[in-house]
KOLDO-328999 format. One record per atom (N, C-alpha, C, O): z, y, x; residue number from 1. Coordinates in nm, 4 decimals, padded with zeros to 6 digits. Layout:
! KOLDO-328999
- Z / Y / X / NUM
...
This chain:
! KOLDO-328999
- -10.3466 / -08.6207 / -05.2065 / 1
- -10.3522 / -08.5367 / -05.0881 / 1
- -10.4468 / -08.6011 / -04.9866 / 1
- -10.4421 / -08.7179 / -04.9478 / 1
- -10.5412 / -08.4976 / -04.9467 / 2
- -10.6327 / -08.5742 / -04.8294 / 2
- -10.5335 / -08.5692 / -04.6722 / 2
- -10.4440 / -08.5084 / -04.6135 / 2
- -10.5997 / -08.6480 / -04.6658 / 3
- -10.5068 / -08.6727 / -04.4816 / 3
- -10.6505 / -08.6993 / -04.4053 / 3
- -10.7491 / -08.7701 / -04.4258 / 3
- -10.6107 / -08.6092 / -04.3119 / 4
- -10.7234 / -08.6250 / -04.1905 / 4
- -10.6897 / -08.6600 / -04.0681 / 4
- -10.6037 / -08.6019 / -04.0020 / 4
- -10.7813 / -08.7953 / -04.0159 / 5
- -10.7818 / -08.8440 / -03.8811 / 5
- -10.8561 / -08.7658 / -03.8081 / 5
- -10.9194 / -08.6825 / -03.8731 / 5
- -10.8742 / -08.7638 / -03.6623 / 6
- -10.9686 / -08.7102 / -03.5871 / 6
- -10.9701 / -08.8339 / -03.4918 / 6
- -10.8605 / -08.8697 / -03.4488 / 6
- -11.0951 / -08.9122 / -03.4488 / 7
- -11.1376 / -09.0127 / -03.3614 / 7
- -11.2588 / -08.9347 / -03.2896 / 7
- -11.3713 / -08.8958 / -03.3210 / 7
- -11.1498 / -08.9325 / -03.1418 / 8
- -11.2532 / -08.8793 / -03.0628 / 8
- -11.2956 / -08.9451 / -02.8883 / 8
- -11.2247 / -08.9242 / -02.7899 / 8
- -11.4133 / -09.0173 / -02.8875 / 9
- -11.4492 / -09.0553 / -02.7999 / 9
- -11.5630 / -09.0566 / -02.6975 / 9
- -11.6742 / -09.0818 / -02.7438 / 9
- -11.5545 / -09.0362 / -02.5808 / 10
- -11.6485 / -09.0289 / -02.4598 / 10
- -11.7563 / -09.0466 / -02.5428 / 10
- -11.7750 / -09.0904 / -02.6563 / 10
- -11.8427 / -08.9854 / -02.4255 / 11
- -11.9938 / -09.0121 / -02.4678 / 11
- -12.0313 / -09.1177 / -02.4115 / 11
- -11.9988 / -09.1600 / -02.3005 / 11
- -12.1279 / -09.1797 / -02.5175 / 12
- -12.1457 / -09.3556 / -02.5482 / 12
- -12.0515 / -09.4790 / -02.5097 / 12
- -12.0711 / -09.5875 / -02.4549 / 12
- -11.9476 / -09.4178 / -02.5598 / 13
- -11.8169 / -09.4936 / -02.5857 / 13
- -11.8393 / -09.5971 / -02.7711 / 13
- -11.7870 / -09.7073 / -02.7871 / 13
- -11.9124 / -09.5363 / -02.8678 / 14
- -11.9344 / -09.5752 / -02.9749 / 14
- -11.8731 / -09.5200 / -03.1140 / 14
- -11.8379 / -09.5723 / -03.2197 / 14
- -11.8778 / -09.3824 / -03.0597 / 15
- -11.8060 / -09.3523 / -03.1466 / 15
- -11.8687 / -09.3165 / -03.2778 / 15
- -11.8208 / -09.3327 / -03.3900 / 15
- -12.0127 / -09.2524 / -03.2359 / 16
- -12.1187 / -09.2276 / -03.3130 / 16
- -12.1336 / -09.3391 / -03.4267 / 16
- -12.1482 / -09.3267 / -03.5483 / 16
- -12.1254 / -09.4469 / -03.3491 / 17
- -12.1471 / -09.5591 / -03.4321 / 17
- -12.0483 / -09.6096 / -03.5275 / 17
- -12.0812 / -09.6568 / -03.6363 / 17
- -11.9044 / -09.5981 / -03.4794 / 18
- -11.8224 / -09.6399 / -03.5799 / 18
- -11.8223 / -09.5059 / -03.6578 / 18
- -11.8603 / -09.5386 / -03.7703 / 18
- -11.7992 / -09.3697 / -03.6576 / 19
- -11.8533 / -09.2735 / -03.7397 / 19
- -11.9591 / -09.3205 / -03.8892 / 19
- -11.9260 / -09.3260 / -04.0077 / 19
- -12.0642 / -09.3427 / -03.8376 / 20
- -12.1927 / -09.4318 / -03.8828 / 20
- -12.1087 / -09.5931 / -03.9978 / 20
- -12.1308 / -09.6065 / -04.1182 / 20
- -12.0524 / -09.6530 / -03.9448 / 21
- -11.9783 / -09.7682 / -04.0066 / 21
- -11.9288 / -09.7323 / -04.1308 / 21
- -11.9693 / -09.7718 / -04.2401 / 21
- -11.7653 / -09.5922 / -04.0880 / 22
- -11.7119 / -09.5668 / -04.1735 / 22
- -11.7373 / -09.5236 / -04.2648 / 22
- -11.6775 / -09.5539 / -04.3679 / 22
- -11.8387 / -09.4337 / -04.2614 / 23
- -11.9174 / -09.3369 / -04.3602 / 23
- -11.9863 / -09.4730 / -04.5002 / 23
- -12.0102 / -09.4612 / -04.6204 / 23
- -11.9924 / -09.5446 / -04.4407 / 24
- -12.0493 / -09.6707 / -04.5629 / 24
- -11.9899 / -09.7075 / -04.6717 / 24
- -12.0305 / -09.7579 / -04.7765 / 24
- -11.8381 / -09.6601 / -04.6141 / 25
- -11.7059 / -09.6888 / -04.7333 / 25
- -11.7231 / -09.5996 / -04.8122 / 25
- -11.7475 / -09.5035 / -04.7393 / 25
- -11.7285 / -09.5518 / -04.9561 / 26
- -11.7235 / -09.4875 / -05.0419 / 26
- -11.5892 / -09.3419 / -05.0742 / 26
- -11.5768 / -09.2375 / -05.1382 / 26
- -11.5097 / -09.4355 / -04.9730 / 27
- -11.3707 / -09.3124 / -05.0015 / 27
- -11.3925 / -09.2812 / -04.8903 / 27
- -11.2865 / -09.2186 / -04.8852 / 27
- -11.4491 / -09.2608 / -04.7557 / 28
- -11.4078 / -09.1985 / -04.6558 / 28
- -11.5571 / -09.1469 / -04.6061 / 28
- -11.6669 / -09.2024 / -04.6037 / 28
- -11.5083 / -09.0081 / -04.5656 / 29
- -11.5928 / -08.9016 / -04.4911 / 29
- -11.5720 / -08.8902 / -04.3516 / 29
- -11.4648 / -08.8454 / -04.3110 / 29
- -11.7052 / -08.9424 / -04.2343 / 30
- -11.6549 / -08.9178 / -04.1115 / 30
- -11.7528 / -08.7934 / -04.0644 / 30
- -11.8735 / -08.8107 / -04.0471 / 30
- -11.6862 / -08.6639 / -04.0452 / 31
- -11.8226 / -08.5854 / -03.9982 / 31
- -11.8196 / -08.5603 / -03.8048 / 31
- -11.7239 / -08.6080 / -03.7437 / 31
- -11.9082 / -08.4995 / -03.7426 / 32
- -11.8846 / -08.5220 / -03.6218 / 32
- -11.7605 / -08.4139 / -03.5956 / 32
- -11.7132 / -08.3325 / -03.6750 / 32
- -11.7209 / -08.4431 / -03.4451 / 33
- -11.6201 / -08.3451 / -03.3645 / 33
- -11.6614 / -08.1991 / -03.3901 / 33
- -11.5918 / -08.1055 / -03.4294 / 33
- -11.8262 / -08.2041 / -03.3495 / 34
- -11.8311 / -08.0412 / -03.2849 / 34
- -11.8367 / -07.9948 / -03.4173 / 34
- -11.7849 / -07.8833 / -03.4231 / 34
- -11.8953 / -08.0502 / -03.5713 / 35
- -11.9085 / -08.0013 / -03.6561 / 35
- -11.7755 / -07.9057 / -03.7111 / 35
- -11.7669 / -07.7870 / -03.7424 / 35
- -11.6891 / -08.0050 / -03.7071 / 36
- -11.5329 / -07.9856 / -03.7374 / 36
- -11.4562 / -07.8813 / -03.6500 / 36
- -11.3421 / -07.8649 / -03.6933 / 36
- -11.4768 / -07.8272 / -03.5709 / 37
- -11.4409 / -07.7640 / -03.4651 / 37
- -11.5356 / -07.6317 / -03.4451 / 37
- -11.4726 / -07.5377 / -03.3967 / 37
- -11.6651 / -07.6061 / -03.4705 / 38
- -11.7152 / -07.4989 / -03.5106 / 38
- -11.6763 / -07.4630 / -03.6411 / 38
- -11.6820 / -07.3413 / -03.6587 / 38
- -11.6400 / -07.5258 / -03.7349 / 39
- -11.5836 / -07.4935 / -03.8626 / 39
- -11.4574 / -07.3819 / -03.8468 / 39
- -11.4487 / -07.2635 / -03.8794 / 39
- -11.3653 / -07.4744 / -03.7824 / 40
- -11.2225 / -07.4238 / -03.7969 / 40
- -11.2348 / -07.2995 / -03.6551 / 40
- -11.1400 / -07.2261 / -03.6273 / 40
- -11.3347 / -07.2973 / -03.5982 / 41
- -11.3392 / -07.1600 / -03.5126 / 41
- -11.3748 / -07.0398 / -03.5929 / 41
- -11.3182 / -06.9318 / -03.5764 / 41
- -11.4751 / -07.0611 / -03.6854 / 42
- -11.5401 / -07.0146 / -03.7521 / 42
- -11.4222 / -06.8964 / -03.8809 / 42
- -11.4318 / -06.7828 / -03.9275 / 42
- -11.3205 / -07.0131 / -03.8906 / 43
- -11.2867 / -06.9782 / -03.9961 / 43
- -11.1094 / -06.9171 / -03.9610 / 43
- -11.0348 / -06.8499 / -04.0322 / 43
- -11.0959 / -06.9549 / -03.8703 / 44
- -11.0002 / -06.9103 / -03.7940 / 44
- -11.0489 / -06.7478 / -03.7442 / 44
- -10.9644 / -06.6583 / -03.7457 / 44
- -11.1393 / -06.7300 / -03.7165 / 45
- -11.1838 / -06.6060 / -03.6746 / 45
- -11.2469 / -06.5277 / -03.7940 / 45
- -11.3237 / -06.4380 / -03.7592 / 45
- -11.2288 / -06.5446 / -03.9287 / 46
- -11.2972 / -06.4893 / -04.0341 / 46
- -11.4462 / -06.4348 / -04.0212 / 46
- -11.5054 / -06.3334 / -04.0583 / 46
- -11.4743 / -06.5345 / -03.9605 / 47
- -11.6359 / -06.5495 / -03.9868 / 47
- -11.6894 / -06.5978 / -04.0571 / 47
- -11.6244 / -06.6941 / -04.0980 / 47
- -11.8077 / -06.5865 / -04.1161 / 48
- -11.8960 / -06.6492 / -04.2284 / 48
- -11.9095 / -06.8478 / -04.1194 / 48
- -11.9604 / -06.8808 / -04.0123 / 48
- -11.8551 / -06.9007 / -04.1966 / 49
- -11.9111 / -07.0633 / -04.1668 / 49
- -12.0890 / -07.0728 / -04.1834 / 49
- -12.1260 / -07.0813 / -04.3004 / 49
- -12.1595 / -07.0724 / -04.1157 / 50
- -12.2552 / -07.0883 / -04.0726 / 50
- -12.2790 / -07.1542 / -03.9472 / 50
- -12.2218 / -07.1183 / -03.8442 / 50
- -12.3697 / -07.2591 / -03.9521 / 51
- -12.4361 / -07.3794 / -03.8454 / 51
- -12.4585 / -07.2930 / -03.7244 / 51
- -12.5147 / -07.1868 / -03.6978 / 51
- -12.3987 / -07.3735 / -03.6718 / 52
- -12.4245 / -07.3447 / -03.4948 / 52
- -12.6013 / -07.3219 / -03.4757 / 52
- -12.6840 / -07.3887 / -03.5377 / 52
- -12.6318 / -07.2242 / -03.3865 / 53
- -12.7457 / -07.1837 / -03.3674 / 53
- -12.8435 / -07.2736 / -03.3562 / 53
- -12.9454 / -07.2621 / -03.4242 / 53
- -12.8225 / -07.3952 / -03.2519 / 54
- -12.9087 / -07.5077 / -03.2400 / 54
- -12.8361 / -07.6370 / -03.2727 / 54
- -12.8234 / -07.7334 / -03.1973 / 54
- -12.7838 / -07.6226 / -03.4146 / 55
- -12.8178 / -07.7447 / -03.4611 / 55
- -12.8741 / -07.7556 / -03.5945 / 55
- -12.9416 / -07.6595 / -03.6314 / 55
- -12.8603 / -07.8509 / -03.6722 / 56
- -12.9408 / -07.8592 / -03.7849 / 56
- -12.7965 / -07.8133 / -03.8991 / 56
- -12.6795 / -07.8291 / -03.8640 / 56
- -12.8366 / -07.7573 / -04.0331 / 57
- -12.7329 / -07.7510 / -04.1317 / 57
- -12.6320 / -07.8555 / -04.1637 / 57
- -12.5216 / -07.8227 / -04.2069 / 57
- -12.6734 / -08.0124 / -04.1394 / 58
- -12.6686 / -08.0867 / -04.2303 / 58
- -12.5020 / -08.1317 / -04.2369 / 58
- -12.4228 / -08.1361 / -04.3311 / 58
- -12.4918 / -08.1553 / -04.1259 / 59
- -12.3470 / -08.2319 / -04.0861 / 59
- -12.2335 / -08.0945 / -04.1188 / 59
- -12.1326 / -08.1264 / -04.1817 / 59
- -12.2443 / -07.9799 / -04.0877 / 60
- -12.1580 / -07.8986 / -04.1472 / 60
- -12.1466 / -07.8680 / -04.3248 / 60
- -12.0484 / -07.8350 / -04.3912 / 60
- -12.2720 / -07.8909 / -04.3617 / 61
- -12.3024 / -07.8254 / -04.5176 / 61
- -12.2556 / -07.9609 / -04.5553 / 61
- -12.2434 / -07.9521 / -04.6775 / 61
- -12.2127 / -08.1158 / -04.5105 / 62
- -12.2000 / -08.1905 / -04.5789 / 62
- -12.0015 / -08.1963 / -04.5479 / 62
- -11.9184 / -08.2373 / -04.6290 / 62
- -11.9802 / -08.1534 / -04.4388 / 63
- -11.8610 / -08.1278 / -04.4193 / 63
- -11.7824 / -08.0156 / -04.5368 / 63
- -11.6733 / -08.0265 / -04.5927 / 63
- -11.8958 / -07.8981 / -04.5470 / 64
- -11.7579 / -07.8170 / -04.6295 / 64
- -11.8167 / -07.8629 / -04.7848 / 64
- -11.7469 / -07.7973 / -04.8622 / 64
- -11.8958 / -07.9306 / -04.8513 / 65
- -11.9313 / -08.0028 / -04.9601 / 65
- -11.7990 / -08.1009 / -05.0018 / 65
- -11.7359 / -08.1302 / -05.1034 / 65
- -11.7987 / -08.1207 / -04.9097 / 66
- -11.6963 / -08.2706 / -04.9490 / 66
- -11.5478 / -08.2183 / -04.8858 / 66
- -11.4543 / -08.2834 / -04.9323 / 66
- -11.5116 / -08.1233 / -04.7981 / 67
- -11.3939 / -08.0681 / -04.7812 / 67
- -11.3418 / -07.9367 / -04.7614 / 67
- -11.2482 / -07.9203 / -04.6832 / 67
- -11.4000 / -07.8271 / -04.8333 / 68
- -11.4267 / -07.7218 / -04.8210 / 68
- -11.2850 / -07.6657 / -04.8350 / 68
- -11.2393 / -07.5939 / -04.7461 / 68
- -11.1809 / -07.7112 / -04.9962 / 69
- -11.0974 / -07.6616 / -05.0422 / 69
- -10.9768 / -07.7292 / -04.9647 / 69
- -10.8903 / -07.7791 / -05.0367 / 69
- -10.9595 / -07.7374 / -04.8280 / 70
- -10.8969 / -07.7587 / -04.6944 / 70
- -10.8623 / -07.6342 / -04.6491 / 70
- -10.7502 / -07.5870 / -04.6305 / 70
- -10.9981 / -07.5741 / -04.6294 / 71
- -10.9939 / -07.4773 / -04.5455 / 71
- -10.8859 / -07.3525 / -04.6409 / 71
- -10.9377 / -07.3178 / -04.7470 / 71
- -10.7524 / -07.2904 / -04.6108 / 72
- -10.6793 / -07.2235 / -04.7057 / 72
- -10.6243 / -07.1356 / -04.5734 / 72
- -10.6520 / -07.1849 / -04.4641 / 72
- -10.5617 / -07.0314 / -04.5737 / 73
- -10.4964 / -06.9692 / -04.4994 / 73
- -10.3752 / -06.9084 / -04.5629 / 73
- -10.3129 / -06.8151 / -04.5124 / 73
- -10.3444 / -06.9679 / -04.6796 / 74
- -10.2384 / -06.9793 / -04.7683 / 74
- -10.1163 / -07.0999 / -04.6988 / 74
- -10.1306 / -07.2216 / -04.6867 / 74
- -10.0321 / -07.0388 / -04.6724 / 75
- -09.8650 / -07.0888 / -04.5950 / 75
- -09.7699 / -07.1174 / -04.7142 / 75
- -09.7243 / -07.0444 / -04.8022 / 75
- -09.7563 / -07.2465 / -04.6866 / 76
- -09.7123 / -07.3589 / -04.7956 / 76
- -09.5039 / -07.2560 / -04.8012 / 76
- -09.4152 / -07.3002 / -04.8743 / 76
């Protein structure tokens, strides 16, 4: 079972950076806040998941790559 943290800190507090750290470990995926959070708006509102207007694909397309089969609206 995946378990998800959320580490969220001020701007240039370092969070970017330990983000950046963790990601080095082989078992763990850190993607950013807003990525994660346009996701679950996205999908909460049955919208097509598609990248925020001005940003780049990458950090979301690598988010639902590696955790896509999360996203369920199926009630355990």
């Amino acid at each position: 079972m995946t378990k998800a943290v959320f580490i969220i800190g001020n701007k240039r507090s370092g969070s970017t950076q330990l983000m950046h750290l963790l990601n080095l470990h082989p078992n763990i995926f850190v993607s950013n806040e807003s990525d994660i959070l346009w996701i679950l708006y996205r999908f909460h509102n049955d919208l097509d998941i598609v990248p925020y207007k001005w940003d780049t694909p990458i950090g979301i397309n690598r988010t639902l790559e590696k955790h896509k089969d999360l996203l369920s609206k199926d009630t355990f």
